[in-house]
C-alpha angles and dihedrals in degrees: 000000000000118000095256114230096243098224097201098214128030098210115128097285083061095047098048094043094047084058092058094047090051090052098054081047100259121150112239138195119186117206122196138140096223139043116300114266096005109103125072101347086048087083106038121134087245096243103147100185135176079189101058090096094122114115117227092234102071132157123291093011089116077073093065107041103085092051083047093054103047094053117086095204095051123113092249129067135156125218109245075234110040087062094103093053093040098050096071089036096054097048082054092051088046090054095058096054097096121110091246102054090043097059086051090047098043081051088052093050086046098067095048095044105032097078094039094100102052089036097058092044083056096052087046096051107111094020091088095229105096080128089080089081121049136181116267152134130259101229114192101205108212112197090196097055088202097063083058111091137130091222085079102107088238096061087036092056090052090047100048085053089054104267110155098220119168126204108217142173136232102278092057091038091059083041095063091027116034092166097062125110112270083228091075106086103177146007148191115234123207102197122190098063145096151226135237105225092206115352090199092057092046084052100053091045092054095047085051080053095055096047089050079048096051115266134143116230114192125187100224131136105225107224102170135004115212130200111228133185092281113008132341147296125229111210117201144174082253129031122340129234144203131228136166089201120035125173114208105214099143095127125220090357093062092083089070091053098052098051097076082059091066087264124138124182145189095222114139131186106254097192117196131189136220136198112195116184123197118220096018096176083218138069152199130219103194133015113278125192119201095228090203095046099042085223124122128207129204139179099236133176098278099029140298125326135200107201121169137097133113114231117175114207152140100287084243103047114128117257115272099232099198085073091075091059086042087059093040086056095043085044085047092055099043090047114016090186093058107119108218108186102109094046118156118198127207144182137215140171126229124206105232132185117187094242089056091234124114117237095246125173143018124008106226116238091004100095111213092018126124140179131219114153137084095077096147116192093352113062100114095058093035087055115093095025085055091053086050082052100057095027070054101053087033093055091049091248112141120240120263084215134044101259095190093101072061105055122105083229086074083082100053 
């Protein structure tokens, strides 16, 4: 039998990338210590996007930080603990918020979003649940219409690349969304994308895929990987295995297997927070993000979810439970009908790099080692094309783009 490709995590990046591998007719074997698809993306707002192509690190941020920091109810805090890490990656972050290193940036972020809506409805084609995407917008509610305007360079990048994007008022905005708030008085609309109508459940019915496919899924917590004579050991707390070609996708918790390896990276654990209520008596017919509050509700399979903050923390760090009150609330303003008595709450945590882009390819110097983690905000929508660019590289085809924005060399 064929030497498999080891893919380290099954979250939706894996499993996506063990697709295209199977597709190409690689043997794969997936490794995770926990169910497949159910770790960070589980809990993603939905939003499937060709136009989510704006990095996090824009121009003029460094402006609203401070005032960030110092609320308690804003979208970003900082662990007491997790200062000493954050310092050096913030003044990375800092340094790519020019005009100049975000467009290469957003181009970078087009090419891996731009296919994802078109790739997952592929990969769900003969599961009989292409009904877990749908077409939407993406609506970015503003509560102070005349902060809402296409001339911001965000909405003008997207623009400039095609994106149909509308600027409407309140009356329009009620129209589309009669469940809004009447606070919110204008908002801009990105037309062309989808929704994930639950990303656990995509991800479970991938990875069954897989499996019909012929990949083999293990249950093992990776603990080392181990360069041999001619490819790698995976040590686990279980048995070990052996691979000549091994694909690290094992999200925020790569970083600690490559450093072994003389690799240091500023990878952080970006961690973000959902409330999800059953039986919300109201809905939502397209993703809406509240601008001034950085959260972003959708109507999913088994109710509405808010999903949205920035807590940087130790990957291990207990959940904050107050953020759970500090959602409600947030649910409570956007929709004021929104019953929120059966509410579940839920933490993940996002692998994020201060540039917004994943490390994906090839590992210089390390022969039969690839990257494919660090996807931030955006690993829903990265996925799939992430799995065409390593079935790619590992196919011999050349790439249609220069990767090299993408390689974990980029750090060193």
């Amino acid at each position: 039998m064929e030497d498999p490709v080891i893919i380290i995590g099954a979250g939706i990046v894996g499993i996506c990338t063990a697709l295209s591998l199977r597709e190409r007719g690689f043997a794969v074997r997936l490794l995770d210590r926990g169910a497949p698809g159910q770790e960070t993306s589980f809990g993603n707002a939905g939003v499937i996007s060709p136009w989510s192509i704006i990095p996090q690190a824009m121009p003029g941020i460094w402006k609203t930080l401070p005032g960030m920091l110092l609320n308690r109810d804003s979208a970003l805090s900082v662990r007491a603990g997790f200062w000493p890490q954050m310092v050096p990656w913030g003044l990375r972050f800092l340094r790519q918020a020019t005009e100049a290193r975000a467009r290469a940036a957003s181009d970078m972020m087009e090419y891996l979003c731009g296919p994802s809506m078109d790739l997952y409805r592929r990969h769900l084609r003969g599961t009989g649940q292409d009904g877990l995407i749908c077409d939407s917008y993406y609506i970015h509610a503003f509560r102070n219409a005349g902060k809402a305007s296409l001339q911001s360079l965000d909405y003008r990048i997207r623009m400039e690349k095609g994106g149909d994007l509308a600027l409407i008022g309140a009356a329009e905005l009620r129209a589309m969304e009669p469940a809004l708030s009447p606070a919110f008085k204008a908002a801009v609309v990105i037309k062309g994308q989808a929704r994930a109508r639950s990303p656990g459940e995509i991800g479970r019915v991938l990875a069954e895929k897989a499996r019909a496919m012929g990949v083999e899924v293990t249950k093992a917590e990776v603990t080392r990987l181990t360069r041999t004579g001619d490819g790698w050991q995976i040590t686990t707390k279980g048995p070990a295995f052996q691979a000549r070609r091994v694909i690290l996708a094992a999200g925020v918790w790569s970083e600690a297997l490559l450093r072994p390896l003389g690799y240091r990276l500023p990878l952080v654990a970006e961690r973000g927070y959902h409330v999800e209520f059953a039986g919300p008596g109201v809905g939502l017919t397209h993703s809406v993000m509240d601008v001034e509050a950085k959260t972003v509700a959708s109507s999913m399979q088994d109710g509405l979810r808010l999903a949205g903050t920035a807590e940087f923390a130790a990957i291990d760090a207990p959940v904050d439970p107050r953020k759970q009150a500090l959602l409600t609330r947030q649910a409570k303003a956007m929709l004021p009908d929104l019953n929120t008595g059966q509410g579940s709450f839920w933490m993940g945590r996002r692998p994020s790099f201060p540039d917004s882009l994943p490390a994906l390819g090839a590992v210089p110097g390390q022969a039969g080692l690839f990257t494919a983690f660090g996807h931030s905000h955006y690993g829903l929508m990265m996925a799939p094309k992430t799995g065409e660019i390593l079935a790619d590289l590992l196919s011999g085809q050349a790439a249609n783009a220069d990767l090299s924005p993408l390689n974990v060399a980029r750090f060193l």
